[in-house]
C-alpha positions in Angstrom: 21.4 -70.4 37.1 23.5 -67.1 37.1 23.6 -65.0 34.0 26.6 -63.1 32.7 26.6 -60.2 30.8 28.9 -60.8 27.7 29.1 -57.9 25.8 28.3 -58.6 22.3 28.4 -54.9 19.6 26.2 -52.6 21.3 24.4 -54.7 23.2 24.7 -57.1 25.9 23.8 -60.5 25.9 23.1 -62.6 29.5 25.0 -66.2 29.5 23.2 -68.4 32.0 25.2 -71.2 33.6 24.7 -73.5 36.4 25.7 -72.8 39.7 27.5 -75.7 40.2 29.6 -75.3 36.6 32.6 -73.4 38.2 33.2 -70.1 36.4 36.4 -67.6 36.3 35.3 -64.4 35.3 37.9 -62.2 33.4 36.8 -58.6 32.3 39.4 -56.7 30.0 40.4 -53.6 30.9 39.5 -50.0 29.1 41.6 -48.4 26.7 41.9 -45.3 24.4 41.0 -45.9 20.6 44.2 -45.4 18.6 44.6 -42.6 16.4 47.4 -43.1 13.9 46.3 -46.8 13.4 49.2 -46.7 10.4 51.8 -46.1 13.2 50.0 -48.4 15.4 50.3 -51.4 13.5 54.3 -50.5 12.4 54.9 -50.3 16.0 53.0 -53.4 17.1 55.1 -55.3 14.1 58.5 -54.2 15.0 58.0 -55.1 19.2 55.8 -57.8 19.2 54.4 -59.0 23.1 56.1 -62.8 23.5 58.4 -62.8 20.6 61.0 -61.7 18.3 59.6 -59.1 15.2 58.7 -60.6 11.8 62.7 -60.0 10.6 63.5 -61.9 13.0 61.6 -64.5 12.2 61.1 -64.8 8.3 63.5 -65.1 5.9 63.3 -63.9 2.0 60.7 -66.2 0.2 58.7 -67.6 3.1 55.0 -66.7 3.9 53.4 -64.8 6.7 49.8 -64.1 8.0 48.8 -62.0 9.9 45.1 -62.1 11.7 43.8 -60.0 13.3 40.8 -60.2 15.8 37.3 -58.3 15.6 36.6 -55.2 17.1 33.6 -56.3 18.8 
């Protein structure tokens, strides 16, 4: 079996899998910690990636959620 390291808070956790399970390993690039997280999430709301903004999209009286994912 090979093991992967998946990283997992602080620590790193080995995933063993088969050699003959096929695997595509995809590792996410590095990136600076936002400071203004206020401005970050205006701007992230008002150019979404892949679609139009939230006016756009929603009219008076509908609902909306948002999620977002875990910083681990």
């Amino acid at each position: 079996m090979k093991a992967y390291p998946i990283p997992c808070g602080k620590k790193t956790i080995p995933l063993k899998i088969p050699e003959d399970v096929p695997v595509q390993w995809v590792a996410s690039r590095m990136i600076t910690p936002v400071r203004k997280v206020e401005k970050a999430v205006e701007e992230a709301l008002s150019r979404p990636i892949g679609t139009q903004n939230l006016r756009n999209l929603v009219t008076p009286g509908q609902s909306v959620a948002l999620v977002v994912t875990d910083i681990t």
